[in-house]
C-alpha positions in Angstrom: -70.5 32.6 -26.2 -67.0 33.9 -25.4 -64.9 32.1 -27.6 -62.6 34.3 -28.0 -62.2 35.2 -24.2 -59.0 33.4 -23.6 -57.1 35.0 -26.2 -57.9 38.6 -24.9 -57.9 38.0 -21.2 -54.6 36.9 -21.9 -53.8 40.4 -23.8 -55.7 42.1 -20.7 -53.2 40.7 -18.5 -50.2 42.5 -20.1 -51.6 45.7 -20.4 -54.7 47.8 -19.8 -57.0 49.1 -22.6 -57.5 52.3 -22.3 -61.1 51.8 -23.5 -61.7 51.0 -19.3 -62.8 53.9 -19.1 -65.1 54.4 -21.6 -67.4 51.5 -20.0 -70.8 51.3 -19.4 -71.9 51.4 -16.3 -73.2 47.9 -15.0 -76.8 47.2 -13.9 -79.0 45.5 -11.7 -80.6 43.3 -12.9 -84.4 41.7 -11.9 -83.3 38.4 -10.2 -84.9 36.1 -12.5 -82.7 37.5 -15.8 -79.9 37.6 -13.5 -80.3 34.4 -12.8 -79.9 33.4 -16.3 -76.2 35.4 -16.1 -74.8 33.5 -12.9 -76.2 30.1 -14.2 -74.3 30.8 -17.3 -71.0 31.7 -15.7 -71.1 28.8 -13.8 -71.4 26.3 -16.6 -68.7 28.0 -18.2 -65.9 28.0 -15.3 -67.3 23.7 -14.8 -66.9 23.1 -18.4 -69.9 21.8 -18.3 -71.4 22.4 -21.8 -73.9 20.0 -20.8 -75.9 22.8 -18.2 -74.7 25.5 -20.5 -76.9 24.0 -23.0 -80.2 23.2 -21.1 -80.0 27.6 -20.5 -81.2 27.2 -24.1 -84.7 26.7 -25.9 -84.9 23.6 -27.5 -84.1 25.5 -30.7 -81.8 28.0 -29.4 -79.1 29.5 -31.3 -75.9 30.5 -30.5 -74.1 32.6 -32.9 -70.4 33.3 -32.5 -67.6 35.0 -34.5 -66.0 33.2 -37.3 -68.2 30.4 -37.0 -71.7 29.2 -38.3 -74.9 29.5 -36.3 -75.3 26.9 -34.0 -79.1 26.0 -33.3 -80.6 23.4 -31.0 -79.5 22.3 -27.4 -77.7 19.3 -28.8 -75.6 21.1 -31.4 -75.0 23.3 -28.6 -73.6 21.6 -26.0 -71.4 19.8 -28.6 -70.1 23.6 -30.1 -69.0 24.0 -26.6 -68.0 20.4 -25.6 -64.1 22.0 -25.0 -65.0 25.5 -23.6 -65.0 27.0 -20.7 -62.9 29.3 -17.9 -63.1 31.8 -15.7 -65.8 34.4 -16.6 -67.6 37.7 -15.1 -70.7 38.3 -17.2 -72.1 41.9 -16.3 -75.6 43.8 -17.5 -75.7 46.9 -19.1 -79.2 47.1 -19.8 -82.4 44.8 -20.5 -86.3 44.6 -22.0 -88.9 42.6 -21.2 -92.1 42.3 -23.4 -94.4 39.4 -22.4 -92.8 36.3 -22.9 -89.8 37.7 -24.5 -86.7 39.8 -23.2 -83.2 40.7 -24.1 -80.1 41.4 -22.0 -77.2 43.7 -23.6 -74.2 43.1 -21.5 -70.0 42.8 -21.1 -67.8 40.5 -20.2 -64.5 39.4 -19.1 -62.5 36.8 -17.3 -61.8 38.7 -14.3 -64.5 41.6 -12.6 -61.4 43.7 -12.5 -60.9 44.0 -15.7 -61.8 46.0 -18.7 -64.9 43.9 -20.5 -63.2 41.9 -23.2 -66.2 41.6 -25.4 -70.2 42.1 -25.4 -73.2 40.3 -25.9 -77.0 39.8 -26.1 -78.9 37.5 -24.9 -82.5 37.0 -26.6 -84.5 35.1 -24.0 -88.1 33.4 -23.7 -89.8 32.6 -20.6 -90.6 28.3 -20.9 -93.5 26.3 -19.6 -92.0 26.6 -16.8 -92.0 30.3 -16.1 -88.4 30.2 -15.9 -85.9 32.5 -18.7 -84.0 30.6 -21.4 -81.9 31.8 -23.8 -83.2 31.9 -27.5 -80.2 33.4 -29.0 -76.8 34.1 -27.5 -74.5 36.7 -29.6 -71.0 37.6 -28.8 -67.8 39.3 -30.6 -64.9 40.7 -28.4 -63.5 44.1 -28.3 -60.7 43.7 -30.5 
């Protein structure tokens, strides 16, 4: 996710979009999808691709601009071997169904900022009972 976030944080920093103010409003999300978000962020800022990929199924996907689908936690945590920064990953809304769930969201480098892109999250609860992520998507805003 977010591989583009450097370049337009970056732009953010020089000037402010005026799509600010056509944002979403954020959401509160139930603690165990919002889990899922902070776990994220913080694998992310450590450059850990490592944890970011165990937030994945076994045959998760992660699907980025300009790139092929990536699936599977190994081919994952090598797509993101080199990534990694700050991020603010924020809710805008969400569905659980069962054992499935989705979470529709923005995000940026800095809460402060306009959200430099979006994503969805396609998620499915393990043996475990705990979230992981089945497919990440992502594209920025410009």
């Amino acid at each position: 996710m977010l591989c583009s976030l450097i370049s337009v944080s970056t732009a953010f920093s020089q000037e402010a979009d005026s799509s600010a103010t056509n944002q979403h409003a954020s959401i509160t999300l139930p603690p165990e999808f919002d889990r899922v978000l902070r776990d994220y962020e913080q694998a992310w800022r450590n450059h850990d691709a490592q944890a970011l990929a165990v937030l994945f199924t076994e045959d998760g996907f992660v699907l980025r601009p300009g790139h092929p689908p990536v699936r599977g936690r190994e081919a994952i945590e090598e797509a993101y071997r080199e990534s990694g920064g700050r991020l603010h990953l924020r809710a805008l809304s969400y569905e659980e169904s069962g054992s499935v769930a989705y979470i529709v969201g923005g995000y940026t480098s800095t809460p402060k900022w306009p959200d430099a892109g979006k994503f969805i999250l396609t998620l499915e609860r393990g043996p475990d009972g705990r979230w992981l992520i089945a497919a990440d998507m992502d594209n920025g805003n410009r």
